[in-house]
N, C-alpha and C positions, 0 to 999 in steps of 0.2 A: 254656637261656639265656633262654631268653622270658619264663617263670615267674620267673627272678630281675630282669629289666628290669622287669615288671610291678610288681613286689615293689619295688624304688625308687624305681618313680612313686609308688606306694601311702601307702609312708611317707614319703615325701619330702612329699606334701601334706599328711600330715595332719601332717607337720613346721609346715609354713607356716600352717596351720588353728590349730595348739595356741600359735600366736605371734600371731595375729589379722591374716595378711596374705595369706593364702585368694587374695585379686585378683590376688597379685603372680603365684601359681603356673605360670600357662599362658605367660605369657613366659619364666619360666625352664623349662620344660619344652621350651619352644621351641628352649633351646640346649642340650640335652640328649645326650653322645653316650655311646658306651659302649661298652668294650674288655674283652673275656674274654680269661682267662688259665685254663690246667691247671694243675696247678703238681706238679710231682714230686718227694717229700723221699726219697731214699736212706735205707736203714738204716745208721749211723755205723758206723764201722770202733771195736774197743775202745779202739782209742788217739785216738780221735775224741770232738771233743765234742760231746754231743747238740743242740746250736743249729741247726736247718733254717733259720732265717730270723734274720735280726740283727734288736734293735728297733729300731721304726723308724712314723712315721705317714704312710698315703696321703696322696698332694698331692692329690688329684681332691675330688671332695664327697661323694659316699658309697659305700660298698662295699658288697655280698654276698656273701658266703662260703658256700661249703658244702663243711664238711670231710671228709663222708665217715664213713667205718668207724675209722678213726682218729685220735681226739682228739689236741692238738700247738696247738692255737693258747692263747695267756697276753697277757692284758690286763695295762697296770700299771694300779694302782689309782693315786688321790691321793697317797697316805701314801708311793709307790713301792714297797710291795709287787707281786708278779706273782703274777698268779690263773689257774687254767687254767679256760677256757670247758668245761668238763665238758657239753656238748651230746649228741645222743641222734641218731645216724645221720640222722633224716631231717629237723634242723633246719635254718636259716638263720642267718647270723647278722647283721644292719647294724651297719655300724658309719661315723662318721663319721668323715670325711676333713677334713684343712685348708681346702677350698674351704666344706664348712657351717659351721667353726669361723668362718673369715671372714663368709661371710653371717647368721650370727647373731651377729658382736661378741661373739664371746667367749662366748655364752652355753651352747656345747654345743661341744667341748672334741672334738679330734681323739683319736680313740682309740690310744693308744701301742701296740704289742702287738709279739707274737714268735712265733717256732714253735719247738718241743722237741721231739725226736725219743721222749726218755724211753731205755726198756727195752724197747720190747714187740717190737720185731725185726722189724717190719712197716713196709714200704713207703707211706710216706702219699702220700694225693692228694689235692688239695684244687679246687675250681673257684670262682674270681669273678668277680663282673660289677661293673667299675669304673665309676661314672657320674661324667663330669663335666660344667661347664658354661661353654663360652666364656667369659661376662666373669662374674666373680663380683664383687655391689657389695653391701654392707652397706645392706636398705631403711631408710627413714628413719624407720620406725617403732620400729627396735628402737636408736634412737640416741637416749638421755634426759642428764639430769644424772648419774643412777644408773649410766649404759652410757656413757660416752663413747664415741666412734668408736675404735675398736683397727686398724683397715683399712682403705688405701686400696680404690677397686675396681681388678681387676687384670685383664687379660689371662692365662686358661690357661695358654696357648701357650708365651707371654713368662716366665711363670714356669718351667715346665721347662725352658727353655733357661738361665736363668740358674741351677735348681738343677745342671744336667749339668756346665755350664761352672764352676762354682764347687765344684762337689764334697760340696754340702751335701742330697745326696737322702734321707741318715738322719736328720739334724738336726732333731732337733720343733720347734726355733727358726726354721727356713729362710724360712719363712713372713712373720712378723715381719719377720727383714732384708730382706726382699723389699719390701714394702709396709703394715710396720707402722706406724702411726701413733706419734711418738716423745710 
């Protein structure tokens, strides 16, 4: 668990480094928390469909995954094609969450994905470490002619509660209703 927290400070800075706002980083690291999950996909019964996990994108800001001995996780692409992350036992994988889609405007895009059980008749198990961060605000650097503001700043917190109570926690739109800029 340490080694994947470590791993989202990691990229998470050099997130903020490759966007030229490096300064911003140690305040939002400041609000930094982080919730592990195991996750256990059953092998499907034959009359079962192989979908371990519905699509759907993290609310938090960024994720780590380590899926283990067996592969099951699928990205959609742009085009909406779905690609399976074909990864090598002792990978990682980041991927962001709605809260980076928000603090970069749009510029880095909440990763859609899903889990497939497939064929292989094996018991997946997967581990992540969810980072999020109290208030997420879009800095003003990356707010131009070119970027509009897509975001208001939001309350974490305040958002889960309204995705739970509205029903919209698979929604890759959720975000948007929440505190999208119209």
């Amino acid at each position: 668990m340490k080694s994947m927290e470590d791993i989202s400070y990691v990229v998470s800075r050099m997130v903020f480094e490759s966007y030229g706002v490096s300064g911003l980083y140690e305040a939002c690291h400041a609000q930094m928390n982080h919730a592990t999950r195991l996750m256990k996909y059953r092998v499907p019964e034959p009359d079962e469909t192989d979908l371990g996990l519905t699509p759907h994108v993290d609310t938090n800001f960024i994720t780590v995954l380590y899926q283990g001995q067996t592969n099951g996780l699928e990205v959609q692409k742009k085009t909406g094609e779905w690609v399976t992350a074909g990864l090598s036992p002792s990978s990682f994988v980041f991927m962001a969450g709605e809260g980076l889609m928000a603090w970069s405007n749009g510029r880095i895009s909440a990763s859609h994905h899903q889990v497939t059980m497939g064929k292989t008749g094996k018991t997946r198990y997967s581990f992540a470490v969810f980072t999020s961060i109290k208030w997420t605000e879009t800095p003003e650097e990356l707010v131009d002619e070119d970027h509009p503001l897509q975001y208001k700043a939001y309350d974490h917190d305040e958002y889960m509660r309204y995705i739970s109570k509205t029903g919209l926690e698979k929604d890759p739109l959720s975000l948007k209703a929440f505190c999208g800029v119209n």
